[in-house]
C-alpha positions in Angstrom: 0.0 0.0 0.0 2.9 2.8 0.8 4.4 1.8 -2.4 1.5 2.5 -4.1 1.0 5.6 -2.3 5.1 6.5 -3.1 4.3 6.1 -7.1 1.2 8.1 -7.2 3.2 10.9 -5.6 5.7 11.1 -8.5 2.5 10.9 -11.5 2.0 14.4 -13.0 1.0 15.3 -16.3 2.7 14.9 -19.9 1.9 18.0 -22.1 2.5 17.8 -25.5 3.2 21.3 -27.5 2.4 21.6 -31.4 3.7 24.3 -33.4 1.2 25.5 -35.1 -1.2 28.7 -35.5 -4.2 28.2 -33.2 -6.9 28.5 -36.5 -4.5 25.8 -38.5 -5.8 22.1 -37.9 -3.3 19.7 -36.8 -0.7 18.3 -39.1 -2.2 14.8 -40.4 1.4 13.2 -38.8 0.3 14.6 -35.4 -3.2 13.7 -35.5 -2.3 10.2 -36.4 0.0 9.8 -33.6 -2.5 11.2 -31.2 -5.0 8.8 -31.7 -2.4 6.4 -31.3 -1.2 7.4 -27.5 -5.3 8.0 -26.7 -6.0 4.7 -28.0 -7.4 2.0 -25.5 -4.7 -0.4 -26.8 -2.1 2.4 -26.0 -3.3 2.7 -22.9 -3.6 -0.6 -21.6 0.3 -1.1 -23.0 1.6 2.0 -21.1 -0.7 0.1 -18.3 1.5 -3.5 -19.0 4.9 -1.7 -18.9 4.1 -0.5 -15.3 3.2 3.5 -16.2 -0.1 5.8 -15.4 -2.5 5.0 -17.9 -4.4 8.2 -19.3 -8.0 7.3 -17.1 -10.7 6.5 -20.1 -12.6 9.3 -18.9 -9.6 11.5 -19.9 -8.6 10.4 -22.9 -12.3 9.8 -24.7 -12.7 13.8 -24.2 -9.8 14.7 -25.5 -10.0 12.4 -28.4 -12.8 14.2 -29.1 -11.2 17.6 -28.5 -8.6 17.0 -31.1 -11.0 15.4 -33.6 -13.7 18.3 -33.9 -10.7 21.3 -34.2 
C-alpha cells in the first residue's frame, strides 16, 4: 500500500506542445500519432509496462477535443 502511495506521488501530467497557428488544424502526422497514445490499446500497454494510464474518462474527451478542431 505505501508503495502505491510512493508512485502516485511522483505521477503528473505529460503535455505535449504543437507548433502550429491556433486557427490551422493539426498536421495529419500529429493527428495520427494522437489517436495512437489516446487509444485503448495504447493505454492498456503503457498500463502493462508498469506507467499511469491516461484514465478513459480523460482520454475519450480529448480524443474528441482533437477530432472536432
Amino acid at each position: 500500500m505505501l508503495n502505491a502511495i510512493a508512485e502516485s506521488l511522483f505521477a503528473g501530467f505529460l503535455y505535449l506542445v504543437v507548433n502550429k497557428h491556433p486557427n490551422d488544424p493539426l498536421p495529419l502526422l500529429a493527428q495520427e500519432f494522437l489517436r495512437f497514445v489516446l487509444a485503448k490499446i495504447a493505454q492498456e500497454r503503457v498500463w502493462r509496462e508498469g506507467h499511469f494510464s491516461i484514465p478513459a474518462d480523460v482520454f475519450g474527451c480529448q480524443l474528441k477535443t482533437m477530432l472536432s478542431e
